[in-house]
VEXPA-427276 format. One record per residue (C-alpha): residue number from 0; chain; x, y, z; residue in one letter. Coordinates in nm, 4 decimals, padded with zeros to 6 digits. Example, Ala and Ser with C-alpha at 12.3 -4.5 7.8 and 13.67 -1.06 7.14 Angstrom:
VEXPA-427276
nr=0; kette=A; x=01.2300; y=-00.4500; z=00.7800; rest=A
nr=1; kette=A; x=01.3670; y=-00.1060; z=00.7140; rest=S
//
This chain:
VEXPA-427276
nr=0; kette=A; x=05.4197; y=15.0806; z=19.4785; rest=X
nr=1; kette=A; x=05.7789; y=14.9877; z=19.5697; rest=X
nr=2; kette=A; x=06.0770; y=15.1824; z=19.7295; rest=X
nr=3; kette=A; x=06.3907; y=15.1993; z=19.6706; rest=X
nr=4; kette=A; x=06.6871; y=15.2688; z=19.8851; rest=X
nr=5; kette=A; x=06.8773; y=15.5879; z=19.7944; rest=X
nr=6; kette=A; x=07.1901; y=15.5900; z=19.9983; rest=X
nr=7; kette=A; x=07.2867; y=15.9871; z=19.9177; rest=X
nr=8; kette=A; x=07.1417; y=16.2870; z=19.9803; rest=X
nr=9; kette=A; x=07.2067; y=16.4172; z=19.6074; rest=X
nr=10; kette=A; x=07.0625; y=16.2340; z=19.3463; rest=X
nr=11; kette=A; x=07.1677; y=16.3283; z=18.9087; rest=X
nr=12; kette=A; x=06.9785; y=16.1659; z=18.6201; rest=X
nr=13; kette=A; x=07.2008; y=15.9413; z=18.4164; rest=X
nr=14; kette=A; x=07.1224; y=16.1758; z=18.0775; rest=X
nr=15; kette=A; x=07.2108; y=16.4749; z=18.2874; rest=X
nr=16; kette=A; x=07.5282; y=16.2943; z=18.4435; rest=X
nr=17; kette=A; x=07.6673; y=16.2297; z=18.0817; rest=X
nr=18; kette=A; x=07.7010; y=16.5868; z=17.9693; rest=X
nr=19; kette=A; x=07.9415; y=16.6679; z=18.2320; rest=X
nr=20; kette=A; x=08.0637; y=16.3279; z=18.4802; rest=X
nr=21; kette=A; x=08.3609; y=16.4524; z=18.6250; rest=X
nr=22; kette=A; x=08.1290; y=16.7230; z=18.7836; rest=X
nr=23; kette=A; x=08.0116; y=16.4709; z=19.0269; rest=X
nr=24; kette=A; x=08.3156; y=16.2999; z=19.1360; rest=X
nr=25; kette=A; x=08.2939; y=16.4526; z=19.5009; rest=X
nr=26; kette=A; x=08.3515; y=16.3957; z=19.8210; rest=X
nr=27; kette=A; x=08.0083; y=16.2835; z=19.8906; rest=X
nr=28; kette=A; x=07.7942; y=16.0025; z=19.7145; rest=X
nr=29; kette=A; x=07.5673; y=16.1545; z=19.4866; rest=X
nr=30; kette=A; x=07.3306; y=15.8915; z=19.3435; rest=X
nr=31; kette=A; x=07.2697; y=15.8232; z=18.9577; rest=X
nr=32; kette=A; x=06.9033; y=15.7473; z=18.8388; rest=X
nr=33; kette=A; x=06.7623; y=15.6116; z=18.5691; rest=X
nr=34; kette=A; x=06.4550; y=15.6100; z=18.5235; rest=X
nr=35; kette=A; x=06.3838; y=15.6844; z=18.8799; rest=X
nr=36; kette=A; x=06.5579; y=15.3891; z=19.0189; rest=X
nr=37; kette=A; x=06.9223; y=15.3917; z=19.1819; rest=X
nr=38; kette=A; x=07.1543; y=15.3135; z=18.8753; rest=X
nr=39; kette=A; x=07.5059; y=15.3535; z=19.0947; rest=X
nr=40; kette=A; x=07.6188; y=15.5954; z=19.2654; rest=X
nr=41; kette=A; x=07.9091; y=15.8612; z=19.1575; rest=X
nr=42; kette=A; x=08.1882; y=15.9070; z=19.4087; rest=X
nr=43; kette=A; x=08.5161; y=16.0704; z=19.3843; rest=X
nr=44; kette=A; x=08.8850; y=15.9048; z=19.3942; rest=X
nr=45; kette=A; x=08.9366; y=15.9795; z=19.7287; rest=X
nr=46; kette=A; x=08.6484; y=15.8839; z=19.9051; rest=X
nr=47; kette=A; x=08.6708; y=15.5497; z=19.7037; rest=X
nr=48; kette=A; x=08.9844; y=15.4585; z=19.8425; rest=X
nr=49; kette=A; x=08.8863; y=15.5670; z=20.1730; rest=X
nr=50; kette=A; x=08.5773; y=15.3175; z=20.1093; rest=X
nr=51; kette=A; x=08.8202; y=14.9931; z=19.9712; rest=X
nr=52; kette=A; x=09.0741; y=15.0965; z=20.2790; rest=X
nr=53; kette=A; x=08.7353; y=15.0773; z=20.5625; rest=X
nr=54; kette=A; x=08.6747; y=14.7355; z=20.3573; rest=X
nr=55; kette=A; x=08.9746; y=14.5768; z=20.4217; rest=X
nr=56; kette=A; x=09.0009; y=14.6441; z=20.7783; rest=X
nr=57; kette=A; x=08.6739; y=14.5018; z=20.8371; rest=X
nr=58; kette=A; x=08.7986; y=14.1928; z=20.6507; rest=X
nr=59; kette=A; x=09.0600; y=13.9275; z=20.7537; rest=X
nr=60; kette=A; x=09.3543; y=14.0297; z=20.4416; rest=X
nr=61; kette=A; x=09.3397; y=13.6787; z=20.3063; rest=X
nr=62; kette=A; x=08.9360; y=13.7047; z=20.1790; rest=X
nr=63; kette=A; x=08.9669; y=14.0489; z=20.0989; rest=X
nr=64; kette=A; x=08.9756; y=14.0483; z=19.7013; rest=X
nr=65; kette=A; x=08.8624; y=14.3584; z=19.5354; rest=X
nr=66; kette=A; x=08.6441; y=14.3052; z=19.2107; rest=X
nr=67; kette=A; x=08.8277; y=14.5701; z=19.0356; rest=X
nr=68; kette=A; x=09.1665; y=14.4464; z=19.0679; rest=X
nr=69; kette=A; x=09.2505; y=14.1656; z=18.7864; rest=X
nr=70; kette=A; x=09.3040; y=13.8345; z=19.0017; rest=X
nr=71; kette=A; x=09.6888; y=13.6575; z=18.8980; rest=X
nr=72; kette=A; x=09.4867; y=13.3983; z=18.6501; rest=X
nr=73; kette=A; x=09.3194; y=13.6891; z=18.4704; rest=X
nr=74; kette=A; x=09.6766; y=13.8516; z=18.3944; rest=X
nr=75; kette=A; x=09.7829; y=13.5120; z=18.3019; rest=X
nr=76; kette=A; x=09.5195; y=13.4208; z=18.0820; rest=X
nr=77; kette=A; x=09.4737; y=13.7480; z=17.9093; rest=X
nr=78; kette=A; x=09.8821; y=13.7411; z=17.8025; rest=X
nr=79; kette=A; x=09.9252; y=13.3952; z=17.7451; rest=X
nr=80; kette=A; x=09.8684; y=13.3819; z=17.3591; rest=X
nr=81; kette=A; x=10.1360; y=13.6946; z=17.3525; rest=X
nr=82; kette=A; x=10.3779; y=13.5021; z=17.5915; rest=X
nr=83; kette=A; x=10.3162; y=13.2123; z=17.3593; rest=X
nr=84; kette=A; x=10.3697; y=13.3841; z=17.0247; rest=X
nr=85; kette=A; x=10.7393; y=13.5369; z=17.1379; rest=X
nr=86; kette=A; x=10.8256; y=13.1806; z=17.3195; rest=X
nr=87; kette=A; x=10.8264; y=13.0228; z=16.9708; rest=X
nr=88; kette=A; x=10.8770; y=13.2797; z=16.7453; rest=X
nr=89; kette=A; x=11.1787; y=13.2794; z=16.5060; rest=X
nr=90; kette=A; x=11.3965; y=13.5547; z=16.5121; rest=X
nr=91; kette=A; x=11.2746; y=13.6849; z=16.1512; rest=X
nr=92; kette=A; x=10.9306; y=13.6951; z=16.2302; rest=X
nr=93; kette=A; x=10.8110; y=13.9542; z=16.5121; rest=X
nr=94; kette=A; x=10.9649; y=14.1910; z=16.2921; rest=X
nr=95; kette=A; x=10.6907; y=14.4605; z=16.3598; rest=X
nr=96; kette=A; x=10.7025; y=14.4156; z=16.7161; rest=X
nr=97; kette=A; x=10.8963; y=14.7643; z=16.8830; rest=X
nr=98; kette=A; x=10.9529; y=14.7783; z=17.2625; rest=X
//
């Protein structure tokens, strides 16, 4: 039989956790299991950021990239059919379009 790693010392069952999440956004890492395995783990906003800010002093500022945070080609490539629609659109035709 196998273990598994649970790095909290609370532990919610991912059924349980969807009738109320914001309850456990905490202070503390409470862990989220599914079918008793780790799933994730449930942490509030400020001990995330607290967790990202620990991460990049450990890490020289140039290879720090956080996963969450769209990279400049994402942004690009997600707006470039918009950015390419006004560029050559006549003046009569983005008629619906209300900034």
């Amino acid at each position: 039989m196998a273990t598994h790693r649970i790095l909290a010392e609370e532990f919610v069952s991912v059924s349980e956790m969807r009738k109320h999440p914001a309850d456990y956004f905490t202070d503390r890492p409470i862990a989220v299991m599914n079918k008793n395995q780790t799933a994730g783990y449930m942490v509030g906003k400020e001990l995330f950021e607290s967790m990202v800010d620990l991460i990049k002093q450990l890490q020289p500022q140039e290879e720090f990239t956080a996963k969450f945070q769209p990279f400049l080609t994402q942004l690009k490539a997600a707006t470039k059919g918009s950015y390419e629609f006004f560029a050559n659109a006549k003046e009569e035709e983005p008629e619906d379009f209300i900034e």
